[in-house]
DOPA-222037 format. One record per residue (C-alpha): residue in one letter; residue number from 1; x, y, z. Coordinates in steps of 0.001 Angstrom, whole numbers, plus 500000, padded with zeros to 6 digits. Example, Ala and Ser with C-alpha at 12.3 -4.5 7.8 and 13.67 -1.06 7.14 Angstrom:
BEGIN
{res A; n 1; east 512300; north 495500; up 507800}
{res S; n 2; east 513670; north 498940; up 507140}
//
This chain:
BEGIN
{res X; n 1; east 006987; north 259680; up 762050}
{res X; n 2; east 009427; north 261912; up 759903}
{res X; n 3; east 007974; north 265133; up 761773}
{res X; n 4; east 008431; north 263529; up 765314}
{res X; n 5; east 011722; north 262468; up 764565}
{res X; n 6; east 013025; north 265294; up 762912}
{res X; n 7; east 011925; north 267430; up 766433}
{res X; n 8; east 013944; north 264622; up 768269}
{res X; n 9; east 017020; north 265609; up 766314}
{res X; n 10; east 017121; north 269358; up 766381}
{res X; n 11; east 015905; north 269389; up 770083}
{res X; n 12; east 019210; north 267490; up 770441}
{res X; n 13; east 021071; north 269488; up 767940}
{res X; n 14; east 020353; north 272777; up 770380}
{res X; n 15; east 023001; north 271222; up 773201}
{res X; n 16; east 026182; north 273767; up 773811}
{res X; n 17; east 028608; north 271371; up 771783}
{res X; n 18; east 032288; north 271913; up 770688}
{res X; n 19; east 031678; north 271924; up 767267}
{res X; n 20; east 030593; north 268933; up 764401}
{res X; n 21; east 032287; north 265939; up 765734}
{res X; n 22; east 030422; north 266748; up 769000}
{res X; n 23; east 027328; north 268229; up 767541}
{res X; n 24; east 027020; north 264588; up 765650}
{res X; n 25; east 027606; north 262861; up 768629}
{res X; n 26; east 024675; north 264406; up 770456}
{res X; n 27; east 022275; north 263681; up 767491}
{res X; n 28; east 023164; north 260458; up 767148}
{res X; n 29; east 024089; north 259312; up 770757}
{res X; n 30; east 020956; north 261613; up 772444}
{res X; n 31; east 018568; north 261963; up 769451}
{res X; n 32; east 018638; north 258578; up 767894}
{res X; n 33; east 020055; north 256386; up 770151}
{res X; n 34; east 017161; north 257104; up 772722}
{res X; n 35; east 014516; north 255066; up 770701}
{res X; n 36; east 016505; north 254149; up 767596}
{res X; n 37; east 019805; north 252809; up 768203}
{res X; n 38; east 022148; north 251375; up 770225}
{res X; n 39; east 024921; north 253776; up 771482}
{res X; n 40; east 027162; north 251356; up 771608}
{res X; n 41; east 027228; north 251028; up 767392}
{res X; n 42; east 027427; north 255414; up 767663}
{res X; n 43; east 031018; north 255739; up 766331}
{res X; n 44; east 033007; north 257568; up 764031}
{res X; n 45; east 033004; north 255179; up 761499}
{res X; n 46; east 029905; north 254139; up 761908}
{res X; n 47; east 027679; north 253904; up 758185}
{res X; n 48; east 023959; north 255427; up 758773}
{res X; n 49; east 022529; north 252304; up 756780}
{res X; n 50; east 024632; north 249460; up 757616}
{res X; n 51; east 026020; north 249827; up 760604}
{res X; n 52; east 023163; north 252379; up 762276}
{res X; n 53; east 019630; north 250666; up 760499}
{res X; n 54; east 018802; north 254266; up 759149}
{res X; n 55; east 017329; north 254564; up 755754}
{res X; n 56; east 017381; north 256964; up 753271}
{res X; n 57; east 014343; north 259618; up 754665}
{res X; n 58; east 016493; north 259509; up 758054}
{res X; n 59; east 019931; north 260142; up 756499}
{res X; n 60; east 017853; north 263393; up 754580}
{res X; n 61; east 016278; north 264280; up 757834}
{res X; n 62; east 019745; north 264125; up 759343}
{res X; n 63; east 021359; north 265813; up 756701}
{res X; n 64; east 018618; north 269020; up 756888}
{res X; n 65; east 019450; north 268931; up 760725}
{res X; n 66; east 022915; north 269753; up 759857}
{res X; n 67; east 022519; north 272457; up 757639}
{res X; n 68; east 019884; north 273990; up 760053}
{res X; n 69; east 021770; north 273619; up 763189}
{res X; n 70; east 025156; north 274805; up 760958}
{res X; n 71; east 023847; north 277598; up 758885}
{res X; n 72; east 025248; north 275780; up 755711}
{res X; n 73; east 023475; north 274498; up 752730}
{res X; n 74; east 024507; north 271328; up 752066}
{res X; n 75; east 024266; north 270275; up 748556}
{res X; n 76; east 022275; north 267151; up 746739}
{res X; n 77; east 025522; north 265914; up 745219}
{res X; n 78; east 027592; north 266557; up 748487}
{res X; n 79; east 024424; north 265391; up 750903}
{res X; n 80; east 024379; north 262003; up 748818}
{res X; n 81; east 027975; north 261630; up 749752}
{res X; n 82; east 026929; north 262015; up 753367}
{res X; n 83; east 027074; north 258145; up 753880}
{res X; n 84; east 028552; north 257624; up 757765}
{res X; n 85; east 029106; north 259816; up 760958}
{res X; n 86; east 033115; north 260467; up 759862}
{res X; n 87; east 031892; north 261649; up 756542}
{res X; n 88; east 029279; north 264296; up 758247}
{res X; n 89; east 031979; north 265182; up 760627}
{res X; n 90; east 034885; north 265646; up 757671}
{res X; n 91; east 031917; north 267510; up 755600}
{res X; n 92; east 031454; north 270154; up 758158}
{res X; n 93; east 034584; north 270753; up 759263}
{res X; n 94; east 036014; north 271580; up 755944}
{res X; n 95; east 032932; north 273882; up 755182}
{res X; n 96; east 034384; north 277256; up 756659}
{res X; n 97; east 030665; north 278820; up 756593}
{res X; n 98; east 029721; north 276424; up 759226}
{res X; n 99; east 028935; north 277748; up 761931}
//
């Protein structure tokens, strides 16, 4: 399950995209929301566990999708903090080795 649906988000992570706010949105909106979730719950503020049903191996596998698609190393103590789709977005963006 983890393997399958760790492909599902990096094959979505590879679209042309702005930058994080957008790369997120095409994880979650593309990757996820295809067999996972409902887009309509996809937003900014959105929680992975409460508000998006993912648990704790999908926020990881999310969180490694990041740092692979991003060329950053994300941190245990900062990846725990990684809690909701603003707080990937905020993480990125003030990480100037992001790609």
């Amino acid at each position: 399950m983890l393997s399958s649906f760790r492909g599902l988000v990096l094959r979505h992570l590879r679209l042309p995209v702005a930058g994080p706010e957008a790369a997120l949105g095409n994880i979650l909106t593309r990757g996820f929301a295809s067999g996972f979730l409902d887009e309509a719950k996809v937003t900014p503020a959105a929680h992975f566990e409460k508000d998006l049903g993912l648990d704790s191996l999908d926020t990881v596998e999310l969180v490694m999708a990041l740092e692979e698609e991003f060329g950053v190393e994300i941190p245990d103590a900062e990846a725990d903090k990684i809690a909701s789709v603003k707080d990937a977005v905020q993480y990125l963006m003030s990480n100037p080795l992001a790609k």
